[in-house]
PDB file with SEQRES, HELIX, SHEET and CRYST1 records, atoms N, CA, C and O in Angstrom:
SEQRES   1 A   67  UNK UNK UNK UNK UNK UNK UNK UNK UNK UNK UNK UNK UNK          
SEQRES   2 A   67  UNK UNK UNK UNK UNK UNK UNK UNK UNK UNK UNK UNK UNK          
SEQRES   3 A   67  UNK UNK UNK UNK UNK UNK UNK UNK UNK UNK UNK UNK UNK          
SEQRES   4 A   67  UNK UNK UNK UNK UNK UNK UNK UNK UNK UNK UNK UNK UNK          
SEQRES   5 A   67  UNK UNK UNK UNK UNK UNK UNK UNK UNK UNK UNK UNK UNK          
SEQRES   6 A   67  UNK UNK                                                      
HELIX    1 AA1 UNK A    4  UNK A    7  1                                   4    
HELIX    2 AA2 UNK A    9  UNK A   11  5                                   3    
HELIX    3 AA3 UNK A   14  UNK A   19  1                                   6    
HELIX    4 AA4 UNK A   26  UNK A   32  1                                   7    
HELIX    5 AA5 UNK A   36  UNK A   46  1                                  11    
HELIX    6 AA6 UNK A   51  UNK A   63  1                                  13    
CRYST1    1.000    1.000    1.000  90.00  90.00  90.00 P 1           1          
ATOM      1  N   UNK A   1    -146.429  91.888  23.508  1.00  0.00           N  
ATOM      2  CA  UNK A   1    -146.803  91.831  24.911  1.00  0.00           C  
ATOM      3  C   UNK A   1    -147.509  93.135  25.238  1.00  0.00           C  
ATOM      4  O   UNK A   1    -146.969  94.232  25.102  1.00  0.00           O  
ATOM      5  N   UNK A   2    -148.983  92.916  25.760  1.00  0.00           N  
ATOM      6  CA  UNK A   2    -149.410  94.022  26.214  1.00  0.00           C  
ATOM      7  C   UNK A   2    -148.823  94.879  27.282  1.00  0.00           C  
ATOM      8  O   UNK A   2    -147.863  94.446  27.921  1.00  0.00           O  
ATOM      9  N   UNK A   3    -149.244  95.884  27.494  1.00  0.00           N  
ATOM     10  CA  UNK A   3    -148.359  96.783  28.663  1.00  0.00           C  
ATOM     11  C   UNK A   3    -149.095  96.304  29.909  1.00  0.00           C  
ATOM     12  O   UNK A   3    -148.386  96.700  30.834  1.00  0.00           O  
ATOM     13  N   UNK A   4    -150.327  95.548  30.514  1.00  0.00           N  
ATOM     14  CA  UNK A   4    -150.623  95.085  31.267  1.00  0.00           C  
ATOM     15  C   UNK A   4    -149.542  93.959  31.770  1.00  0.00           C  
ATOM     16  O   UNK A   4    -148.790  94.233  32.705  1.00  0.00           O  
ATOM     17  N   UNK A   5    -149.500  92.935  31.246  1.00  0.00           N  
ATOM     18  CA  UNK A   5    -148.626  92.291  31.145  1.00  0.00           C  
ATOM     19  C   UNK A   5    -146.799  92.361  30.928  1.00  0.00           C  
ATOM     20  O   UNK A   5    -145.891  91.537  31.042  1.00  0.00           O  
ATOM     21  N   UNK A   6    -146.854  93.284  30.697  1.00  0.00           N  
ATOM     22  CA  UNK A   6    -145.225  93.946  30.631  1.00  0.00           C  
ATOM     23  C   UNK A   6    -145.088  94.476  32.140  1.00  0.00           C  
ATOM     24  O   UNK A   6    -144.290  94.101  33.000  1.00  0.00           O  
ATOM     25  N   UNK A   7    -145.779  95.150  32.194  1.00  0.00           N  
ATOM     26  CA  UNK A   7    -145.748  95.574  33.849  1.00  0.00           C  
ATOM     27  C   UNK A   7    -145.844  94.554  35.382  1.00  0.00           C  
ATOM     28  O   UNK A   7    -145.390  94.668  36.521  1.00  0.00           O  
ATOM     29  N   UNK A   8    -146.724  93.513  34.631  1.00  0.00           N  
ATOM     30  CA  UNK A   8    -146.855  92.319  35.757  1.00  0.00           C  
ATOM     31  C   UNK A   8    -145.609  91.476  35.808  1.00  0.00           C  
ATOM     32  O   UNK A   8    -145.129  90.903  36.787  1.00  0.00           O  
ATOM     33  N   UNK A   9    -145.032  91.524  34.145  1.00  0.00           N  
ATOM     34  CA  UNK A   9    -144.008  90.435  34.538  1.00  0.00           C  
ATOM     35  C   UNK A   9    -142.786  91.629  34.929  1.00  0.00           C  
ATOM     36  O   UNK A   9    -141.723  91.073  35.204  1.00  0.00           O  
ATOM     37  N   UNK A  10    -142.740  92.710  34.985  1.00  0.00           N  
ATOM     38  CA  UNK A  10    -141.650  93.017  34.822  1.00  0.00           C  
ATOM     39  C   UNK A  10    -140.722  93.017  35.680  1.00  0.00           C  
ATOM     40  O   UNK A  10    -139.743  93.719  35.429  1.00  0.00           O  
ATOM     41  N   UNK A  11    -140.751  92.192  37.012  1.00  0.00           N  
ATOM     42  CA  UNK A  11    -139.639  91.347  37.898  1.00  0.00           C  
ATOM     43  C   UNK A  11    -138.798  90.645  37.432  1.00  0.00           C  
ATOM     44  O   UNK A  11    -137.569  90.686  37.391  1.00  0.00           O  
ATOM     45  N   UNK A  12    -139.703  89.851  37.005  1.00  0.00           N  
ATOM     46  CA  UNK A  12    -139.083  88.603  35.954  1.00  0.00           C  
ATOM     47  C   UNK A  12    -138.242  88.962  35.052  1.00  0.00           C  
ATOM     48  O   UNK A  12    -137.138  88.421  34.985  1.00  0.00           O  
ATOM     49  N   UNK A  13    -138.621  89.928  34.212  1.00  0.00           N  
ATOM     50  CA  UNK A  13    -137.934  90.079  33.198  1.00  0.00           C  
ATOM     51  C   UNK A  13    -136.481  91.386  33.219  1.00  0.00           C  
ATOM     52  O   UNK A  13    -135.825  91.819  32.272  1.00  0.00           O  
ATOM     53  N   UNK A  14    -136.413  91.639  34.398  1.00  0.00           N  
ATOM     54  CA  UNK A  14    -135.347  92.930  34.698  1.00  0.00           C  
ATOM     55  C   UNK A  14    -133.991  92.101  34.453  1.00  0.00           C  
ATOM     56  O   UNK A  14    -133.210  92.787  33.794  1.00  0.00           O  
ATOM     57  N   UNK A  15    -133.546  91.022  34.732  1.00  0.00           N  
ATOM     58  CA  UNK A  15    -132.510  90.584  34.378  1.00  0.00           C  
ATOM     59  C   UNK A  15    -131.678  90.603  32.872  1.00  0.00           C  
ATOM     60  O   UNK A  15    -130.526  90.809  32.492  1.00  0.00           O  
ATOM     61  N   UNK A  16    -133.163  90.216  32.191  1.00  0.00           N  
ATOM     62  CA  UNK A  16    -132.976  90.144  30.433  1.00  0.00           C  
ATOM     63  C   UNK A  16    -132.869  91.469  30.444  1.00  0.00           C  
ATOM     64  O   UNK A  16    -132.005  91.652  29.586  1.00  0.00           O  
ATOM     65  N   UNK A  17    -133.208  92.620  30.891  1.00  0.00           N  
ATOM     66  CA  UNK A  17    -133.260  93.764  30.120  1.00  0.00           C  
ATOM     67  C   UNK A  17    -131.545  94.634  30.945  1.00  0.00           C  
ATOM     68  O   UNK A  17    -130.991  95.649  30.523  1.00  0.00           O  
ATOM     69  N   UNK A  18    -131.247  94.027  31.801  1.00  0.00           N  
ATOM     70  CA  UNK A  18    -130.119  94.223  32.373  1.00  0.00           C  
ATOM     71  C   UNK A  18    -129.022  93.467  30.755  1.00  0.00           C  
ATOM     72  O   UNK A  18    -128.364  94.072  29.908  1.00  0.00           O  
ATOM     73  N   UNK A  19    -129.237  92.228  30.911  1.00  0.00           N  
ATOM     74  CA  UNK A  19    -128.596  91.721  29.835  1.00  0.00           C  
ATOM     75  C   UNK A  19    -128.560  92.223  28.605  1.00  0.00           C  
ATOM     76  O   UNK A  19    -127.402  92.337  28.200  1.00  0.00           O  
ATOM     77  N   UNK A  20    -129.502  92.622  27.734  1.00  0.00           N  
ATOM     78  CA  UNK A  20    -129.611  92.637  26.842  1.00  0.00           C  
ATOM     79  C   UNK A  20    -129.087  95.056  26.158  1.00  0.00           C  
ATOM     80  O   UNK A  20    -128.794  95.637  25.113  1.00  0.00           O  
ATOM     81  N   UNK A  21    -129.257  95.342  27.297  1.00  0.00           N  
ATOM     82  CA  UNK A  21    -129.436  96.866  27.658  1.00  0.00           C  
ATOM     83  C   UNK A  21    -128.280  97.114  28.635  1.00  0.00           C  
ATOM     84  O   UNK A  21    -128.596  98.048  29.372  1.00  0.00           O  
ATOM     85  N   UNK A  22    -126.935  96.584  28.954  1.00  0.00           N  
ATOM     86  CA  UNK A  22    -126.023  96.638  29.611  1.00  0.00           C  
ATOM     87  C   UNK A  22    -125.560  98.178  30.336  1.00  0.00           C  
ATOM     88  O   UNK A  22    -125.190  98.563  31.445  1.00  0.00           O  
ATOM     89  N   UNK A  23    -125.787  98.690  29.183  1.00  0.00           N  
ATOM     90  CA  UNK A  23    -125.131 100.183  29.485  1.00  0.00           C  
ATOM     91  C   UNK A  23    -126.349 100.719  30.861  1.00  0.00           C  
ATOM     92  O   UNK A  23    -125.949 101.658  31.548  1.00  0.00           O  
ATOM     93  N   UNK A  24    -127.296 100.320  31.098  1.00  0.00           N  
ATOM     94  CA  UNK A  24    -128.796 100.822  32.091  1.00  0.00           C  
ATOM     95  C   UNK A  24    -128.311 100.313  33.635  1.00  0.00           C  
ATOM     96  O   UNK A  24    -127.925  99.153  33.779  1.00  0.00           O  
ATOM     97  N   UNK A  25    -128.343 101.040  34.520  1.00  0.00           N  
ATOM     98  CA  UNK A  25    -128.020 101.045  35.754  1.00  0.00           C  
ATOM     99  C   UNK A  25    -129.100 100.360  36.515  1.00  0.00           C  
ATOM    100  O   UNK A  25    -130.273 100.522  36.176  1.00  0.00           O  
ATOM    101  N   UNK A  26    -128.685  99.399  37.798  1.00  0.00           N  
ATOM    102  CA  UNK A  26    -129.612  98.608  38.295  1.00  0.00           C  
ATOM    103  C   UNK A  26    -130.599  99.682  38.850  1.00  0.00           C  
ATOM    104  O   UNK A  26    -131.683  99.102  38.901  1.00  0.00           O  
ATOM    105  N   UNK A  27    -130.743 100.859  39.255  1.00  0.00           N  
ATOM    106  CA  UNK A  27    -131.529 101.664  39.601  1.00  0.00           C  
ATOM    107  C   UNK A  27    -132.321 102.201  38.751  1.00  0.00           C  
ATOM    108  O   UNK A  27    -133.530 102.273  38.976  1.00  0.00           O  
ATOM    109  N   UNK A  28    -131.713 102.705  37.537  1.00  0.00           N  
ATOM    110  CA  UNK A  28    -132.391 103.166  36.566  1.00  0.00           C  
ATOM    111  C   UNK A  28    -133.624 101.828  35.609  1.00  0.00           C  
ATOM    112  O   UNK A  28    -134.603 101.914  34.868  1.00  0.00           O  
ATOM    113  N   UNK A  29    -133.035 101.040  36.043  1.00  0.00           N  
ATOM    114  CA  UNK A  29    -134.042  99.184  35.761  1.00  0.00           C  
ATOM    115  C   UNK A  29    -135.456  99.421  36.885  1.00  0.00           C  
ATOM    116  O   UNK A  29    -136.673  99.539  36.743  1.00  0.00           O  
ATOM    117  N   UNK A  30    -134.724  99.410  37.755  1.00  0.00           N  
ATOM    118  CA  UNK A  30    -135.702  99.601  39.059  1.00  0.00           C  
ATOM    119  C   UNK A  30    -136.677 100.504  38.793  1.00  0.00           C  
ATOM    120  O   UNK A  30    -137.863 100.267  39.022  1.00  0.00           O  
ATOM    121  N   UNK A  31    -136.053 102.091  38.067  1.00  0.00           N  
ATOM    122  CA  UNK A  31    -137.147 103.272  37.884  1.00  0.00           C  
ATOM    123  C   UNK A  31    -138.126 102.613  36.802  1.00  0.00           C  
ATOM    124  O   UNK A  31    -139.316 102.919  36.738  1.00  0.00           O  
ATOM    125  N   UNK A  32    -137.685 101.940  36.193  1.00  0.00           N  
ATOM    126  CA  UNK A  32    -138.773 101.929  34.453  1.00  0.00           C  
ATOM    127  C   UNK A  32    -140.089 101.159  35.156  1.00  0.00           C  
ATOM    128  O   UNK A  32    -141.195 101.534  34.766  1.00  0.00           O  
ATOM    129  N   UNK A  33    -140.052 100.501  35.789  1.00  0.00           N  
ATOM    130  CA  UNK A  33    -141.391  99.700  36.637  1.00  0.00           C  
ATOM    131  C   UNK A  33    -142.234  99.302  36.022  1.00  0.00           C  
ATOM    132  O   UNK A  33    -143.425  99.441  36.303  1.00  0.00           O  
ATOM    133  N   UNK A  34    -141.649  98.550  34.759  1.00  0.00           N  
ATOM    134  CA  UNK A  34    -142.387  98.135  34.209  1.00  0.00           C  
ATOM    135  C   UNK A  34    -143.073  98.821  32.385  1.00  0.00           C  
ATOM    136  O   UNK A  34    -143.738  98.339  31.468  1.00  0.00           O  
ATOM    137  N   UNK A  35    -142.451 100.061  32.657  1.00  0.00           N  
ATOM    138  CA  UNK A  35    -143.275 101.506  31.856  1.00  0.00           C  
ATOM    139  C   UNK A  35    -141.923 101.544  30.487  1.00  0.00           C  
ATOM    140  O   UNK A  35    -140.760 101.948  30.463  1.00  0.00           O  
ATOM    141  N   UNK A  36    -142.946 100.821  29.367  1.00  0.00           N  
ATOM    142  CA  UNK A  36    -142.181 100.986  27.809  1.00  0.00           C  
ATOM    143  C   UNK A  36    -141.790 102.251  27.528  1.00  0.00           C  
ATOM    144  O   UNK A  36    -140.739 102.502  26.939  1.00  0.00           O  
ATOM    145  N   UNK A  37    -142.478 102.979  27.866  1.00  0.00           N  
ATOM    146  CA  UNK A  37    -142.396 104.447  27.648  1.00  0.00           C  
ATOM    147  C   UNK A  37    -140.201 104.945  28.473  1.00  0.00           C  
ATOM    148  O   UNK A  37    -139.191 105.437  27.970  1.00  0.00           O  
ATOM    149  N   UNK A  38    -140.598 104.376  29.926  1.00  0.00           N  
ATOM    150  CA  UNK A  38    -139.712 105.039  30.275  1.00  0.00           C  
ATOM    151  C   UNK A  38    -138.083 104.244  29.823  1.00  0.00           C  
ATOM    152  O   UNK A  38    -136.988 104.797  29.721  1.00  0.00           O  
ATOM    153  N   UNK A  39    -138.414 102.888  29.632  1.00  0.00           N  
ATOM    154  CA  UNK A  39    -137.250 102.091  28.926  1.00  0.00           C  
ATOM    155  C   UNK A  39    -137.157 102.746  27.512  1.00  0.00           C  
ATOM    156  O   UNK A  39    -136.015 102.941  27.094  1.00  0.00           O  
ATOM    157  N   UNK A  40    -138.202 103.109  26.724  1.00  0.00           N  
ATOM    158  CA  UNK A  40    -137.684 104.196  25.358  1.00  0.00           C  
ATOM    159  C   UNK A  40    -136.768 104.962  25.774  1.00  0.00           C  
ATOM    160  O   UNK A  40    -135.578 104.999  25.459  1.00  0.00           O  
ATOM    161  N   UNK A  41    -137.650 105.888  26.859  1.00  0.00           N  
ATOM    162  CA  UNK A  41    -136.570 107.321  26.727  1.00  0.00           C  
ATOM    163  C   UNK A  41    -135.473 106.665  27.074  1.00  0.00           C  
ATOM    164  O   UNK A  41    -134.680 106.757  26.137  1.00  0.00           O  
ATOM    165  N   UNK A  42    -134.765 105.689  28.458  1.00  0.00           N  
ATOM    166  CA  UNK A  42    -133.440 105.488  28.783  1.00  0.00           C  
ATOM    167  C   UNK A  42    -132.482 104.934  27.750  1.00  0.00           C  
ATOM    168  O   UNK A  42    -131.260 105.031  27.861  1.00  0.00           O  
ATOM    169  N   UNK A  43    -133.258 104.200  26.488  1.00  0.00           N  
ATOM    170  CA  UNK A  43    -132.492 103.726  25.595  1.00  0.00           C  
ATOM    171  C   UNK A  43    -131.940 104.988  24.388  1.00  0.00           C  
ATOM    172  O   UNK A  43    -130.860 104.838  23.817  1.00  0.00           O  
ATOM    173  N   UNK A  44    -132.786 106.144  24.127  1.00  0.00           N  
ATOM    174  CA  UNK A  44    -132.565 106.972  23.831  1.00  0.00           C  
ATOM    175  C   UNK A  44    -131.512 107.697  24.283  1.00  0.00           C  
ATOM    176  O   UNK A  44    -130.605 108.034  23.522  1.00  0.00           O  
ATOM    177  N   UNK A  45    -131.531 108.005  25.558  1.00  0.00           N  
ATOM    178  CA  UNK A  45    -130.683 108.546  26.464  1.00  0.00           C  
ATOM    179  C   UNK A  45    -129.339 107.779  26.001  1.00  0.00           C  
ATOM    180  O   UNK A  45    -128.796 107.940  24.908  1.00  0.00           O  
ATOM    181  N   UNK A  46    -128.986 107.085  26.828  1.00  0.00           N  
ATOM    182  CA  UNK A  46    -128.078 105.897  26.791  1.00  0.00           C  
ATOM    183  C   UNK A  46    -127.659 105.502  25.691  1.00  0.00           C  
ATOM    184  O   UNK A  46    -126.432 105.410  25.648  1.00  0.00           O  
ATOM    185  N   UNK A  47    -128.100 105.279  24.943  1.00  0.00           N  
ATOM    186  CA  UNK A  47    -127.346 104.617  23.598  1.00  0.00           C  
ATOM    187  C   UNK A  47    -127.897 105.492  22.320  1.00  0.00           C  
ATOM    188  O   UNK A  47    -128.019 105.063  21.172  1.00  0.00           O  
ATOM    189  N   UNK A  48    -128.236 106.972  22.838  1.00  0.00           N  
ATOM    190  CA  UNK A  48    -128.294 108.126  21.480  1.00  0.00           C  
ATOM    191  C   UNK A  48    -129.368 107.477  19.977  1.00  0.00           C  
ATOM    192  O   UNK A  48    -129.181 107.970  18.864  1.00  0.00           O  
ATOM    193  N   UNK A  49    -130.355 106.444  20.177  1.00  0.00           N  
ATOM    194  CA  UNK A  49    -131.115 106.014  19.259  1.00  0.00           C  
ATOM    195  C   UNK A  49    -132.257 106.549  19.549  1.00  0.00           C  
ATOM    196  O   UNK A  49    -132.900 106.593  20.598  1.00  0.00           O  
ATOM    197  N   UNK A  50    -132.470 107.012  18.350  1.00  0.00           N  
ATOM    198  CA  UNK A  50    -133.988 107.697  18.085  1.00  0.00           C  
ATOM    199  C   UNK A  50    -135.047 106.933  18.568  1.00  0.00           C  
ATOM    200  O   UNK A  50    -135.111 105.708  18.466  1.00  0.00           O  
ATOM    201  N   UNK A  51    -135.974 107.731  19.152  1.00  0.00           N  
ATOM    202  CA  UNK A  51    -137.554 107.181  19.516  1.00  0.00           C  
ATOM    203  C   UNK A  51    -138.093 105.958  18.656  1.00  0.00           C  
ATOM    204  O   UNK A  51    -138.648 104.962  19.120  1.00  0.00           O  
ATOM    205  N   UNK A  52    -137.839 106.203  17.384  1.00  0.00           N  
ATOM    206  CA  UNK A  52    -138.685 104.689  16.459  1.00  0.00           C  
ATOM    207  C   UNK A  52    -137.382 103.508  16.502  1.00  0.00           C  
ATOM    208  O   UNK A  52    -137.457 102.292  16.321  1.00  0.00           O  
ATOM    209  N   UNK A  53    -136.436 104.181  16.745  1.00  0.00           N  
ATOM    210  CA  UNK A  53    -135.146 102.855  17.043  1.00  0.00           C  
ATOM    211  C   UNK A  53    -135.352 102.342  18.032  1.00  0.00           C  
ATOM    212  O   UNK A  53    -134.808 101.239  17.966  1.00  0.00           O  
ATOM    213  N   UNK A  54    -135.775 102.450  18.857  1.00  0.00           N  
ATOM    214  CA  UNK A  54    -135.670 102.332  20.791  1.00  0.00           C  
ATOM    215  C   UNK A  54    -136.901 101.811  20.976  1.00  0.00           C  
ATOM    216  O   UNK A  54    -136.920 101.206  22.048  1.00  0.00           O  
ATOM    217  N   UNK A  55    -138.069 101.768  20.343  1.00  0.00           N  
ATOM    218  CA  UNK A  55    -139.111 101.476  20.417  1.00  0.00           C  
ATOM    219  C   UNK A  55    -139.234 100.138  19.510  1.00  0.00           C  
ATOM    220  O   UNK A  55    -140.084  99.308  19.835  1.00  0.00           O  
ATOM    221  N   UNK A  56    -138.366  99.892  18.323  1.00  0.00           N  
ATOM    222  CA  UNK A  56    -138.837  98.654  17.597  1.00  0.00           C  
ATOM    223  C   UNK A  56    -137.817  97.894  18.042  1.00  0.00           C  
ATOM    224  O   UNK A  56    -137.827  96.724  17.661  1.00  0.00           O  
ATOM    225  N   UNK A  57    -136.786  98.302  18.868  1.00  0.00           N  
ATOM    226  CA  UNK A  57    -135.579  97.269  19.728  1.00  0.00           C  
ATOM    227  C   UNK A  57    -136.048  96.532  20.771  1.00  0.00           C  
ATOM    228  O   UNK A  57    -135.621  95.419  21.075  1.00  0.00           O  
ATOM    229  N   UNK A  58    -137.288  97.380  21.562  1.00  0.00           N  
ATOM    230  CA  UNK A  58    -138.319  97.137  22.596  1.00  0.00           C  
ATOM    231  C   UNK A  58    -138.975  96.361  22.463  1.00  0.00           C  
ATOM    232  O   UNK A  58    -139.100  95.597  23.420  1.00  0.00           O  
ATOM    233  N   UNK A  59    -139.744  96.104  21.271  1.00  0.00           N  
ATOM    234  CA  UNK A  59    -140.925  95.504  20.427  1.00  0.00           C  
ATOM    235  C   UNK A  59    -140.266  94.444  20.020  1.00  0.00           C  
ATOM    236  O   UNK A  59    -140.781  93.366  20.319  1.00  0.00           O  
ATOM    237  N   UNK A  60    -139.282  94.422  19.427  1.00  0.00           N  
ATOM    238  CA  UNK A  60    -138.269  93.235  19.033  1.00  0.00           C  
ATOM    239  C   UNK A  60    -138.153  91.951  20.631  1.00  0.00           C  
ATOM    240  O   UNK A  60    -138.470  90.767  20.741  1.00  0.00           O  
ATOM    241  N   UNK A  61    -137.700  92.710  21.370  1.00  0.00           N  
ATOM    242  CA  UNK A  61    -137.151  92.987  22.735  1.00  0.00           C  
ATOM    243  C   UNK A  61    -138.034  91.699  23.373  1.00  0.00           C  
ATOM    244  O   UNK A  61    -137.569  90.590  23.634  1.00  0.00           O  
ATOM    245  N   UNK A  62    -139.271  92.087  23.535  1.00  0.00           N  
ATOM    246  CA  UNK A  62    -140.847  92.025  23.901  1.00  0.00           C  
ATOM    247  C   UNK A  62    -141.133  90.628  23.265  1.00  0.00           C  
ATOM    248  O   UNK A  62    -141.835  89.857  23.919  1.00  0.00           O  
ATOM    249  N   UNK A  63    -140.712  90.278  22.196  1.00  0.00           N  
ATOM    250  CA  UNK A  63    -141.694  89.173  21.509  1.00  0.00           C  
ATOM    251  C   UNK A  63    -140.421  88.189  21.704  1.00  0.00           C  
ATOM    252  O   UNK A  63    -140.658  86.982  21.754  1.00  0.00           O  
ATOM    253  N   UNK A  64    -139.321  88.559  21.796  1.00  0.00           N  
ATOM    254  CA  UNK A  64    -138.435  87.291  22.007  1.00  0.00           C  
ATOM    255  C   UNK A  64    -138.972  86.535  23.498  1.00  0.00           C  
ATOM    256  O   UNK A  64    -138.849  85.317  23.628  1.00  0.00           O  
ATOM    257  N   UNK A  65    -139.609  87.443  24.657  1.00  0.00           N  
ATOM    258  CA  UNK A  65    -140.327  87.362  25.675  1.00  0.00           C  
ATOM    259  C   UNK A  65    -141.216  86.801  26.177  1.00  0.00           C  
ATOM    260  O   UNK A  65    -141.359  86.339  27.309  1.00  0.00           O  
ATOM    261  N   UNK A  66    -142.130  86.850  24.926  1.00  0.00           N  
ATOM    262  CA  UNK A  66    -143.763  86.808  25.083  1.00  0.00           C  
ATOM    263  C   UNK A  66    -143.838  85.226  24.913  1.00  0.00           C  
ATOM    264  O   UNK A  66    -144.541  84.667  24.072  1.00  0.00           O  
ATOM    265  N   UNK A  67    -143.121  84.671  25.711  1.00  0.00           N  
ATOM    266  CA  UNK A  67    -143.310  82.761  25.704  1.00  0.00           C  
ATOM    267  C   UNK A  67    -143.911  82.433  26.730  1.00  0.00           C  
ATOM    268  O   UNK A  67    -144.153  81.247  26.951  1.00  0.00           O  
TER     269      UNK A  67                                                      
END                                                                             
């Protein structure tokens, strides 16, 4: 999923990432707005996984999505 499109749907999709990313606060959902970048760092943060972990969980994340 492009980041154009990650950002447009990303209403839609705050629930799954609530679900799937439990430990992430409905506010801190609210901050990412859409921005892969800032769901990296919180998964980093939050669940102590390195930048290329957090990023191919994302990417993983993303294509279960992209229907």
């Amino acid at each position: 999923m492009n980041k154009e499109i990650f950002e447009g749907k990303w209403n839609q999709l705050k629930g799954s990432v609530q679900t799937q990313w439990g430990k992430l606060t409905d506010d801190e959902i609210d901050k990412i707005e859409g921005d892969a970048t800032k769901l990296c760092g919180l998964l980093q943060e939050r669940y102590g996984k390195s930048k290329e972990a957090a990023e191919a969980e994302i990417e993983a994340w993303q294509l279960r999505h992209n229907r």
